[in-house]
MIBA-805911 format. One record per residue (C-alpha): x, y, z. Coordinates in steps of 0.02 Angstrom, whole numbers. Layout:
MIBA-805911
+--------+--------+--------+
|   east |  north |     up |
+--------+--------+--------+
|      X |      Y |      Z |
...
+--------+--------+--------+
END
This chain:
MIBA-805911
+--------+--------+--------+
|   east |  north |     up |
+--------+--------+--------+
|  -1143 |  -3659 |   5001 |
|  -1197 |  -3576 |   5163 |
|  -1333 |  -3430 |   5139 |
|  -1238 |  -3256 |   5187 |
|  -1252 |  -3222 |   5388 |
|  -1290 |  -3054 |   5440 |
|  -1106 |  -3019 |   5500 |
|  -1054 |  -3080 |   5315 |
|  -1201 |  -2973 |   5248 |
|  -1118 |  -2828 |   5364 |
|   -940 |  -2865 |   5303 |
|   -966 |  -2826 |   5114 |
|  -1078 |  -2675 |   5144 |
|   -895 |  -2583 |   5235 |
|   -817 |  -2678 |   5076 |
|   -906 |  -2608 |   4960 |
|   -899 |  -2425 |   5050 |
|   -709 |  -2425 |   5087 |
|   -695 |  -2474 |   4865 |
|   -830 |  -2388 |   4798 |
|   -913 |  -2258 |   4927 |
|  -1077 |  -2345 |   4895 |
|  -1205 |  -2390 |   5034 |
|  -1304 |  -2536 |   5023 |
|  -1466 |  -2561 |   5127 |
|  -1527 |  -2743 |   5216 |
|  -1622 |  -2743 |   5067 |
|  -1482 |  -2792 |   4944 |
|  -1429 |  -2959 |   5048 |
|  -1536 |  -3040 |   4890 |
|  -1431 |  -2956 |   4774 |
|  -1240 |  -2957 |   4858 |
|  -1296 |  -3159 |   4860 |
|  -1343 |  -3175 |   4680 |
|  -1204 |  -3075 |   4622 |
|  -1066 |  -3157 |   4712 |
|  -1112 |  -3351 |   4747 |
|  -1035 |  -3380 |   4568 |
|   -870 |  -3322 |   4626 |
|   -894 |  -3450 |   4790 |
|   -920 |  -3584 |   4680 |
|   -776 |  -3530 |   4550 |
|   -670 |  -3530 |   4709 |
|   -729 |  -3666 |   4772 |
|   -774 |  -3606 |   4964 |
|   -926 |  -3629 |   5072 |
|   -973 |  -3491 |   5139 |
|   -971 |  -3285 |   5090 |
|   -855 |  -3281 |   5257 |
|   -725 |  -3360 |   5157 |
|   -747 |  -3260 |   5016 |
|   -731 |  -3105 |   5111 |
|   -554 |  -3156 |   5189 |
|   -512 |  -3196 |   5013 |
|   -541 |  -3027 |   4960 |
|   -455 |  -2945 |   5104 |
|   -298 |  -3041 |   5102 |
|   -209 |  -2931 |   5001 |
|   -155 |  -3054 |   4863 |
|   -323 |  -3051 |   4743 |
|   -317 |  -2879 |   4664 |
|   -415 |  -2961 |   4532 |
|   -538 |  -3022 |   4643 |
|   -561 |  -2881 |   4704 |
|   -603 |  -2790 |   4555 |
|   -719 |  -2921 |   4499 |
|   -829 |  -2904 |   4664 |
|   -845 |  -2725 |   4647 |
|   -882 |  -2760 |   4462 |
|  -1029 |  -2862 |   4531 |
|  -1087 |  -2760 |   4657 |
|  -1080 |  -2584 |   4564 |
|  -1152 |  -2637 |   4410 |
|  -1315 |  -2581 |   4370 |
|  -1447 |  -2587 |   4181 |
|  -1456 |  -2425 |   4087 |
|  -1537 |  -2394 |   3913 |
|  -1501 |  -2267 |   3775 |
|  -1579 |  -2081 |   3796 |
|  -1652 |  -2106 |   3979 |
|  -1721 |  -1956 |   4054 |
|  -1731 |  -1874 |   3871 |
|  -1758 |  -1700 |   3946 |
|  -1574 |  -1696 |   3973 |
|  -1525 |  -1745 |   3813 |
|  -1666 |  -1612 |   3739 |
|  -1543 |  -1493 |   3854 |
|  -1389 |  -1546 |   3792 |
|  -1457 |  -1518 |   3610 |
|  -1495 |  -1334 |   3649 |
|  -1301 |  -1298 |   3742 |
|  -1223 |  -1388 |   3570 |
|  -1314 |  -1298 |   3440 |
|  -1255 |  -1142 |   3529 |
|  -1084 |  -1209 |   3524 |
|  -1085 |  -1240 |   3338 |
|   -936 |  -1151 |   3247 |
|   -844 |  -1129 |   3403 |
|   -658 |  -1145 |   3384 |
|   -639 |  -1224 |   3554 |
|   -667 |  -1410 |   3587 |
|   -824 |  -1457 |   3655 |
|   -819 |  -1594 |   3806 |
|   -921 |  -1698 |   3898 |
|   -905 |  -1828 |   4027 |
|  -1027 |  -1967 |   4056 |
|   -954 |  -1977 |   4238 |
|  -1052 |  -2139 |   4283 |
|  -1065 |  -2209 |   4109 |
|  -1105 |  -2399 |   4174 |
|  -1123 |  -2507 |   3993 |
|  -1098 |  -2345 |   3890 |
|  -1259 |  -2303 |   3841 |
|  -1261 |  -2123 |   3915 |
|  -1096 |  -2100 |   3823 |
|  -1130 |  -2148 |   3660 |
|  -1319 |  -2052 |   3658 |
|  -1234 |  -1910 |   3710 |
|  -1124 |  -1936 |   3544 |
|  -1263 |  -1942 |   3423 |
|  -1333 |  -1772 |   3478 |
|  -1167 |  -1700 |   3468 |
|  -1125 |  -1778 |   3317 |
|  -1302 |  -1732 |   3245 |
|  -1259 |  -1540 |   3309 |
|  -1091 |  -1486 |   3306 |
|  -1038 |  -1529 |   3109 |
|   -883 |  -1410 |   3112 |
|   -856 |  -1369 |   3286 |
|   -733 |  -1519 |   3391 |
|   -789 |  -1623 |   3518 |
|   -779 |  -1775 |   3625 |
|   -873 |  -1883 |   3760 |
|   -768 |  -1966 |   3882 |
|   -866 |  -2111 |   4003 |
|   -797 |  -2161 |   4152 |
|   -861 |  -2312 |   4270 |
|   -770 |  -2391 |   4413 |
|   -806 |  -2576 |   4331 |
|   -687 |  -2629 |   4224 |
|   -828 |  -2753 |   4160 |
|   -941 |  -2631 |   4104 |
|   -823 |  -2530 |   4008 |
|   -758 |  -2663 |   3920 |
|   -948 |  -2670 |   3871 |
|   -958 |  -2498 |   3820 |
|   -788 |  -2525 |   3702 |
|   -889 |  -2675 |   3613 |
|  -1034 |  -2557 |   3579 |
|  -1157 |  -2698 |   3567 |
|  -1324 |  -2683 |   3617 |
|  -1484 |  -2785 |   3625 |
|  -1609 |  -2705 |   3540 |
|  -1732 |  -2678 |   3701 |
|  -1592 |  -2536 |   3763 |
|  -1626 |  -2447 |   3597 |
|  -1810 |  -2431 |   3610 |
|  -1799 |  -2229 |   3659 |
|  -1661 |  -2214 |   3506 |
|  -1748 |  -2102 |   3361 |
|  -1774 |  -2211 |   3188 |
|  -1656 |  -2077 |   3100 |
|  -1514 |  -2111 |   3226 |
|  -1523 |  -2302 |   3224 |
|  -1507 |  -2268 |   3041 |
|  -1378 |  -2163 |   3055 |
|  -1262 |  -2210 |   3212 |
|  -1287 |  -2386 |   3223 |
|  -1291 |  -2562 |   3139 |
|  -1419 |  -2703 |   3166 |
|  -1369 |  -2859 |   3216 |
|  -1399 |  -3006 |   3073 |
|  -1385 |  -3200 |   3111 |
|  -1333 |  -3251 |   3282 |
|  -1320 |  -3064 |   3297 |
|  -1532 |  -3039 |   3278 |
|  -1611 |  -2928 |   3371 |
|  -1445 |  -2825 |   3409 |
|  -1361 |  -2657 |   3375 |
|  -1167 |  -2615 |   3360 |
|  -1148 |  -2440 |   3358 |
|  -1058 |  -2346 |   3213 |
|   -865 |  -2392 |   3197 |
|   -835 |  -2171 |   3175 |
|   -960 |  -2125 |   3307 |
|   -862 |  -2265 |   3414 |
|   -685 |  -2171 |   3384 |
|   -769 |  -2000 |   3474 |
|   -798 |  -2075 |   3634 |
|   -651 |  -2137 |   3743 |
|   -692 |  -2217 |   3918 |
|   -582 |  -2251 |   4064 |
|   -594 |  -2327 |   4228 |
|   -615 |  -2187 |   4354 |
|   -656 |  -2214 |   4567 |
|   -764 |  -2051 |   4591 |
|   -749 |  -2092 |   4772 |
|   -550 |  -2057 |   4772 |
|   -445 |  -1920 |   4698 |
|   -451 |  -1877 |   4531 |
|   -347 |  -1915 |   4392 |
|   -307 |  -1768 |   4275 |
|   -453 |  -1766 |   4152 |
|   -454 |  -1590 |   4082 |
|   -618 |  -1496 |   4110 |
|   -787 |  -1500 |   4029 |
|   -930 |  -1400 |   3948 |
|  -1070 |  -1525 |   4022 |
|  -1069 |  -1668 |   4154 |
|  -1202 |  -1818 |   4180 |
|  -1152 |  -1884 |   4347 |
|  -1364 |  -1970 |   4344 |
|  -1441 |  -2131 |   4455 |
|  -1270 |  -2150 |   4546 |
|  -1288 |  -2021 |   4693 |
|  -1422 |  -2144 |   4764 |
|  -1308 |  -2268 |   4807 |
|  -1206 |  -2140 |   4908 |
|  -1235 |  -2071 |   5110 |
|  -1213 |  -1885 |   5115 |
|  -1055 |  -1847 |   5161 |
|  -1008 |  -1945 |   5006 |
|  -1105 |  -1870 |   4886 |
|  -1033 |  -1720 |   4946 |
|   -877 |  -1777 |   4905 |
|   -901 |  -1858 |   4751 |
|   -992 |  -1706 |   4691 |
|   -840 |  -1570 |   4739 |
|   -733 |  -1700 |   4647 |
|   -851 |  -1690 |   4493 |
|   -890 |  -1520 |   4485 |
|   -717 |  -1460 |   4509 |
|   -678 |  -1527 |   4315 |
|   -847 |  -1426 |   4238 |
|   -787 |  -1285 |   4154 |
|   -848 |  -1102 |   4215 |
|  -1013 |  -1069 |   4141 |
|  -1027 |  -1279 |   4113 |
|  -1191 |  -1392 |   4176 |
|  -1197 |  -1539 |   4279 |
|  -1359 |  -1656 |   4250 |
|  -1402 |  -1777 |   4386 |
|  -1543 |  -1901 |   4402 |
|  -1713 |  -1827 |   4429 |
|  -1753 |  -1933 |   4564 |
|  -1592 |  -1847 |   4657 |
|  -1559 |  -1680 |   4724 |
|  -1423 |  -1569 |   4784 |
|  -1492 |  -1502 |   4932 |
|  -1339 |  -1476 |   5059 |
|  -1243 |  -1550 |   4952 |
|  -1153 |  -1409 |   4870 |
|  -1143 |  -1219 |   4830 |
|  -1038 |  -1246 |   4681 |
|  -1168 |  -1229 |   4556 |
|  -1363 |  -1176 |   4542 |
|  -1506 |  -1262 |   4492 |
|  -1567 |  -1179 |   4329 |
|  -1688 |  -1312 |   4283 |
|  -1762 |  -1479 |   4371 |
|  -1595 |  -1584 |   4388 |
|  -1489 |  -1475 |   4304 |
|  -1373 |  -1365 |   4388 |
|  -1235 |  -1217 |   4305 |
|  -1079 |  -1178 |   4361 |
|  -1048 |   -977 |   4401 |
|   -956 |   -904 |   4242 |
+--------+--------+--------+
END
C-alpha cells in the first residue's frame, strides 16, 4: 500500500466537508491513514487514490458511510464537563411535576455516553414528570454502539457509585471489567442518525440541547449553520450547552450566554 500523497490527503479533506461539514487540518494525514488503510486492504487497492474514486463513483453508498464512520468518530466518556450536567440537574428539578414532556437532545451523541448520563439525572430528578433524551450522530457505527449500551469500565470512571448501582450492570466473565446500562433506563433514550450539516428532519423541539466538542471540527460559516439548524429545535426559554473549549462569538444572536458555555434561548 502506497502512503497517502498530498493531493489524496487533499481529496478526502473536500470528502469529508461536502458529507459531514467537518474540516480537517495537515495534521490529521496520520489519522485519515490509520482510519482508512483497513478499508484499502479489505478492498484490495494500492493506493488511497483508488479508494477515493471508489467512494465517488456513485455505486458504494455503503462505503461511503463507513468512511465517514471512520473519519467522524471520536472517544467520549460518561459525565464529561460535569458542570453541565450539575446545570441540567438544576433546569429538571424545576421541571418536576410538570404536565408537559421534558426533552433533550444529545445532538452529537458519538458512542452514547452524553445520552445516557443525561438519562440518569433525569431519571434521578423528574419521578412523575415525562421525559426523554434523544442522541443523534451522523455514524451509523457509533449509534449502533450507543443501542448496545456497553461500556468498558474506564468511560465510567466520572459515573457516581449510587448511579452505577442504580443505572447500570457490571460486566461478569468475558464481560469483566464492563458496564451494560439498565434495560428501563435504555427504553428512555432513542437515537437516530442525523447530518447536522444538512436540513433537518422533523424532531419536535426541546427543553435543553448539548451540541459539545463537535463545533471544533467545523470552519465558521459552518458552525453557523449547524448552530441555526440546532437552535431552531430548542424550545423558547430552552438552553443549548456547548463545549467549554468553544464559543459562539459571531456565530449567532439566537440565544445568550447566561453562564460559561451555556447559552438560553429568548422566552
Amino acid at each position: 500500500m502506497q502512503p497517502i500523497s498530498d493531493s489524496e490527503f487533499s481529496q478526502f479533506q473536500h470528502f469529508i466537508f461536502e458529507e459531514a461539514g467537518i474540516t480537517l487540518s495537515t495534521a490529521k494525514k496520520a489519522l485519515v491513514t490509520g482510519r482508512l488503510s483497513k478499508r484499502l486492504v479489505h478492498h484490495r487497492l494500492d493506493s488511497f487514490g483508488e479508494y477515493f474514486r471508489l467512494l465517488k463513483s456513485g455505486h458504494q453508498a455503503q462505503e461511503v458511510q463507513m468512511a465517514v464512520d471512520l473519519l467522524t468518530t471520536n472517544e467520549t466518556y460518561f459525565f464529561r464537563e460535569p458542570k453541565h450536567f450539575e446545570f441540567l440537574r438544576k433546569q429538571a428539578l424545576a421541571a418536576h411535576n410538570r404536565p408537559q414532556m421534558f426533552r433533550v437532545w444529545s445532538a452529537a451523541s458519538s458512542s452514547g455516553e452524553e445520552a445516557y448520563s443525561i438519562a440518569m439525572v433525569l431519571a434521578d430528578c423528574l419521578e412523575s414528570t415525562p421525559w426523554e433524551v434523544m442522541g443523534s450522530d451522523i455514524s451509523t457505527r457509533v449509534l449502533a454502539g450507543a443501542q448496545r449500551a456497553l461500556y468498558t469500565m474506564e468511560r465510567a470512571r466520572h459515573v457516581s457509585p449510587a448511579y452505577l448501582q442504580r443505572f447500570c450492570l457490571r460486566g461478569r466473565d468475558e464481560h469483566e471489567g464492563s458496564l451494560l446500562v439498565d434495560r428501563q433506563l435504555r427504553s428512555r433514550v432513542h437515537f437516530r442518525q442525523v447530518n447536522l450539516n444538512t436540513p433537518l428532519p422533523d424532531l419536535g423541539s426541546f427543553d435543553v440541547i448539548f451540541l459539545r466538542n463537535v463545533m471544533i471540527y467545523f470552519n465558521e460559516e459552518t458552525k453557523r449553520q449547524v448552530v441555526a439548524r440546532v437552535v431552531s429545535a430548542l424550545k423558547p426559554g430552552g438552553y443549548f450547552c456547548i463545549g467549554h473549549s468553544e464559543s459562539l462569538n459571531d456565530i449567532t444572536q439566537a440565544v445568550k450566554a447566561i453562564a460559561p458555555s451555556i447559552y438560553q434561548k429568548p422566552a
